[in-house]
DRENLOVO-172551 format. One record per residue: residue number from 1; residue in one letter; z, x, y of N, C-alpha, C, O in turn. Coordinates in steps of 0.05 Angstrom, whole numbers. Each point is the difference from the previous one (the first is absolute). Layout:
# DRENLOVO-172551
+-----+------+--------+--------+--------+--------+--------+--------+--------+--------+--------+--------+--------+--------+
! seq ! type !    nzz !    nxx !    nyy !   cazz !   caxx !   cayy !    czz !    cxx !    cyy !    ozz !    oxx !    oyy !
+-----+------+--------+--------+--------+--------+--------+--------+--------+--------+--------+--------+--------+--------+
! NUM !    a !      Z !      X !      Y !      Z !      X !      Y !      Z !      X !      Y !      Z !      X !      Y !
...
+-----+------+--------+--------+--------+--------+--------+--------+--------+--------+--------+--------+--------+--------+
This chain:
# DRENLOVO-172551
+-----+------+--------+--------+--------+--------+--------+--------+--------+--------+--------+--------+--------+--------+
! seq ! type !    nzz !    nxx !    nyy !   cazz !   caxx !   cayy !    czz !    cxx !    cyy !    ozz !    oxx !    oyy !
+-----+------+--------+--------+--------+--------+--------+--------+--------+--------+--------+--------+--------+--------+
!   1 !    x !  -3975 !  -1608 !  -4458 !     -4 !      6 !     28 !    -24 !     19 !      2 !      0 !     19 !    -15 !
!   2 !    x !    -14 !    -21 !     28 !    -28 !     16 !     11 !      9 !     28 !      6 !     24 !      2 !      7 !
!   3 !    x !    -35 !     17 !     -7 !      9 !     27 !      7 !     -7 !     -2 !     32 !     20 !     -3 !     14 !
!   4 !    x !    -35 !      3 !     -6 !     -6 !     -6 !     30 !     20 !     -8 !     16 !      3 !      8 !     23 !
!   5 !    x !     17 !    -27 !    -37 !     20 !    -10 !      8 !     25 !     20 !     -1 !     13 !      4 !     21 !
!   6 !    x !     -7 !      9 !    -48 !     16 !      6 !     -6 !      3 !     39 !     22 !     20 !     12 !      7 !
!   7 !    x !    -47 !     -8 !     -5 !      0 !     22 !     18 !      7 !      0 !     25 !     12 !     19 !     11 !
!   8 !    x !    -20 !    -47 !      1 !      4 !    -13 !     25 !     35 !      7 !      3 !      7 !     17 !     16 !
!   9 !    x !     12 !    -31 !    -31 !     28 !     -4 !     -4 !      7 !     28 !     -4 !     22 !      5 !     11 !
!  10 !    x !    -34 !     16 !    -22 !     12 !     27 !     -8 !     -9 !      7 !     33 !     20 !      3 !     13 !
!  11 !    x !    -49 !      1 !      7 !     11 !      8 !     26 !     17 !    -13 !     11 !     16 !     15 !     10 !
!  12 !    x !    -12 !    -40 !     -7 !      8 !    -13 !     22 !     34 !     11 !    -15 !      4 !     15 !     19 !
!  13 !    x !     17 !    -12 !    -33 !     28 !     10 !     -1 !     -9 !     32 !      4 !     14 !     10 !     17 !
!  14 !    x !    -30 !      4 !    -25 !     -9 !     33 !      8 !      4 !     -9 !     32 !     23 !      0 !      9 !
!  15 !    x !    -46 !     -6 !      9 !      3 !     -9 !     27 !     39 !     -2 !     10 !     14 !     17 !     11 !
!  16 !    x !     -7 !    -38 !    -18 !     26 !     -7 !     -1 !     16 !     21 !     -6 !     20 !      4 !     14 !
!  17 !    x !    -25 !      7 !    -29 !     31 !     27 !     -7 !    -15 !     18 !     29 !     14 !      0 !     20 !
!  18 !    x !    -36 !     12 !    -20 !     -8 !     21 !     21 !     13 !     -1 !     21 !     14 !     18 !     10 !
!  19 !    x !    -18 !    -50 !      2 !     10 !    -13 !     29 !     25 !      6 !      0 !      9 !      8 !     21 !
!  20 !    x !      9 !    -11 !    -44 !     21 !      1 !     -2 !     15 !     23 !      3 !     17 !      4 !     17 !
!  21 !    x !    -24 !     15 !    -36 !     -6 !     23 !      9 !     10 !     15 !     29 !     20 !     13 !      6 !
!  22 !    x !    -43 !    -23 !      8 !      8 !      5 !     26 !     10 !    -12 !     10 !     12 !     13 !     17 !
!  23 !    x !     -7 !    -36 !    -15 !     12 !    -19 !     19 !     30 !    -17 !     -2 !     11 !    -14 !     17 !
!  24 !    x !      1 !     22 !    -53 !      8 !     -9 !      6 !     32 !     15 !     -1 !     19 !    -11 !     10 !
+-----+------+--------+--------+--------+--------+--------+--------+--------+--------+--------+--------+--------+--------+
């Protein structure tokens, strides 16, 4: 897997817990 990718997937669940975080 490309790192580009693999960084992509590490924000986007970071993003996801944050939201969560607050919201849920």
């Amino acid at each position: 897997m490309p790192r580009v990718q693999v960084i992509l997937k590490v924000e986007q669940i970071t993003n996801n817990l944050l939201f969560c975080s607050q919201w849920c």
